[in-house]
C-alpha positions as CSV (number, residue, x, y, z in Angstrom):
1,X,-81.0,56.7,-5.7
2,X,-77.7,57.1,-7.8
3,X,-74.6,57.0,-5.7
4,X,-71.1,59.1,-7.2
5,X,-68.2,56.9,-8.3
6,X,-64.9,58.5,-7.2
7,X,-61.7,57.5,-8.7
8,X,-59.1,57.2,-6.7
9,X,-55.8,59.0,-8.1
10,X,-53.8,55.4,-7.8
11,X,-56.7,53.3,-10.4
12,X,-56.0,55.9,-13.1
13,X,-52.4,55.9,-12.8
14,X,-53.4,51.7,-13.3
15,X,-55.5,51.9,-15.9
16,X,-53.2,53.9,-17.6
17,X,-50.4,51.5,-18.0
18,X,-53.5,49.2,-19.2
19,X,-53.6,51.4,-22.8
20,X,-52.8,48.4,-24.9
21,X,-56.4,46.9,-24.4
22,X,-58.6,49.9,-25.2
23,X,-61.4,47.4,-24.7
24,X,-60.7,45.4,-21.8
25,X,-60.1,49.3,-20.1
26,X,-63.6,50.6,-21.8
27,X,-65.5,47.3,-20.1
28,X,-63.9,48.4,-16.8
29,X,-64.8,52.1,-16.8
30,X,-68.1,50.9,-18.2
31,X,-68.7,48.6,-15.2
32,X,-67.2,51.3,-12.5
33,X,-69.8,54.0,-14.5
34,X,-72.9,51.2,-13.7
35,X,-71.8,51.0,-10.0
36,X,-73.0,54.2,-9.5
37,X,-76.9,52.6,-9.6
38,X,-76.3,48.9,-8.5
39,X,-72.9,49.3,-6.2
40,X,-73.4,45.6,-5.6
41,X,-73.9,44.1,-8.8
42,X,-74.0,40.2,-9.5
43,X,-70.3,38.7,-9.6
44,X,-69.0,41.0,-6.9
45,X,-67.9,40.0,-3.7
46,X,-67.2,41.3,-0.3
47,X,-63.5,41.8,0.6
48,X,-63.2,42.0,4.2
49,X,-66.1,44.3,4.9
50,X,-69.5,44.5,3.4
51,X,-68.6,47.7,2.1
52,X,-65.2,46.9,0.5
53,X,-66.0,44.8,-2.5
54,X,-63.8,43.7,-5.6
55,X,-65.4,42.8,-8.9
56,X,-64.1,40.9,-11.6
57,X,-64.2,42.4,-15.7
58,X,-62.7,40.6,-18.1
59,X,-58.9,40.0,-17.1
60,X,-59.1,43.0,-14.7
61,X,-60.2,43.1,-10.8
62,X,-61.4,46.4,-9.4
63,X,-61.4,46.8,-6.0
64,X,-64.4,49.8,-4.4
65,X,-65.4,51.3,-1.5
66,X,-68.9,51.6,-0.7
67,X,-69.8,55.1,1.2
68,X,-72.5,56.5,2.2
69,X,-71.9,60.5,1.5
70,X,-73.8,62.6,4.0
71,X,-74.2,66.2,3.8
72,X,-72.4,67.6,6.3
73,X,-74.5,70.6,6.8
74,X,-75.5,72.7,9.8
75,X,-77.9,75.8,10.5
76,X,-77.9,78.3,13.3
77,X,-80.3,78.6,15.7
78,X,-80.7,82.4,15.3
79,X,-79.9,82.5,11.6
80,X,-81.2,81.5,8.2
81,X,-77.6,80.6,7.2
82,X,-75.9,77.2,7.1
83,X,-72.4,75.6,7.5
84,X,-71.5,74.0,4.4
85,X,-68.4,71.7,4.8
86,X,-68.5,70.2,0.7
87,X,-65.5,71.9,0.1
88,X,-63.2,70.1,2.6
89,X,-61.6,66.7,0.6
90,X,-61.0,64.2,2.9
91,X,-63.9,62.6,4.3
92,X,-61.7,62.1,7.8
93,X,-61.1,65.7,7.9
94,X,-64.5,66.7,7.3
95,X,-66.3,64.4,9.4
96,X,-63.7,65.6,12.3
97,X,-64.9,69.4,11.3
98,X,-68.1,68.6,11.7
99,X,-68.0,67.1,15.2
100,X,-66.1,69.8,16.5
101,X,-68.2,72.5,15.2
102,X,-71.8,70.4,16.7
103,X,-69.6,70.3,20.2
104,X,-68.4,74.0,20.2
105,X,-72.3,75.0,18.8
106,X,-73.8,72.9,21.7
107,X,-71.6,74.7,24.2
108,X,-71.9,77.3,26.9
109,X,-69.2,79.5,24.9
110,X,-71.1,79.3,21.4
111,X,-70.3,81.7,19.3
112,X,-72.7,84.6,18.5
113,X,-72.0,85.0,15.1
114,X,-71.2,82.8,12.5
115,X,-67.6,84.5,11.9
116,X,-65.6,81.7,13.9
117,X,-67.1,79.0,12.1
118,X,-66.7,80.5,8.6
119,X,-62.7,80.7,9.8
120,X,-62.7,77.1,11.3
121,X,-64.1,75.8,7.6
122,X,-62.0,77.5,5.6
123,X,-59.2,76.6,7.3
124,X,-60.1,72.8,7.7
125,X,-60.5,73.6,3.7
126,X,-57.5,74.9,3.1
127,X,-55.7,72.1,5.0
128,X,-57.9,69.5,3.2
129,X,-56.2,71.4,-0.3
130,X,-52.6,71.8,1.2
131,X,-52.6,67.8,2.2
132,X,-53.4,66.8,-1.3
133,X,-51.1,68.8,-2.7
134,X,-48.8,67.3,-0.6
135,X,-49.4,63.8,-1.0
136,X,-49.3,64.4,-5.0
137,X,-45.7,65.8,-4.5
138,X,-44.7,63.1,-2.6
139,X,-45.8,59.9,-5.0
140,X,-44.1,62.5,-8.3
141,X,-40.6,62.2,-6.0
């Protein structure tokens, strides 16, 4: 099973002040690109948890987070129609979506419809947007 590599906003603004060694940058995106099928490869180490590791290329370090992605996905009981909560960014925010939509759908005052819950994720979306948005603004001033 091939995991996804996500970069994180901050390593690219990093590797970019790196331009001067096309190389030394192409052996690091190379390696990041192989994490993908061997997220522990030989020559990394743990740093702190098993999960957080930092791996050594050349004269650069790169330091990864090791996730397990679920799909956060729900059906309804009397439907053939699913909650799909992929569109949310943060995995915080989606993971505290999810539980609250599992507690309101186990309930006594679960909805009928799917209407309230189409609301709830597009708003927990929306926010998800709006809070990147944010935080982009913020490290530009």
């Amino acid at each position: 099973m091939s995991l996804r590599v996500d970069y994180d906003e901050r390593a690219i603004s990093q590797a970019a002040e790196f331009l001067d060694d096309p190389q030394g940058i192409r052996a690091v995106l190379d390696a990041i690109d192989r994490l993908a099928d061997d997220p522990r490869p030989a020559g990394s180490f743990p740093y702190g948890s098993p999960d957080l590791r930092r791996l050594r290329i050349g004269r650069y370090r790169v330091l990864y987070e090791i996730t397990k992605r679920r799909s956060r996905s729900g059906t309804f009981p009397h439907r053939m129609s699913h909650i799909d909560l992929t569109g949310i960014p943060q995995r915080w925010l989606r993971d505290l979506t999810w539980d609250y939509i599992a507690d309101l759908l186990r309930s006594p005052g679960c909805p009928r419809t799917a209407s309230p819950l189409d609301g709830l994720r597009r708003a927990a979306a929306e926010l998800g947007v709006f809070l990147d948005l944010e935080v982009s603004a913020r490290r530009r001033s």
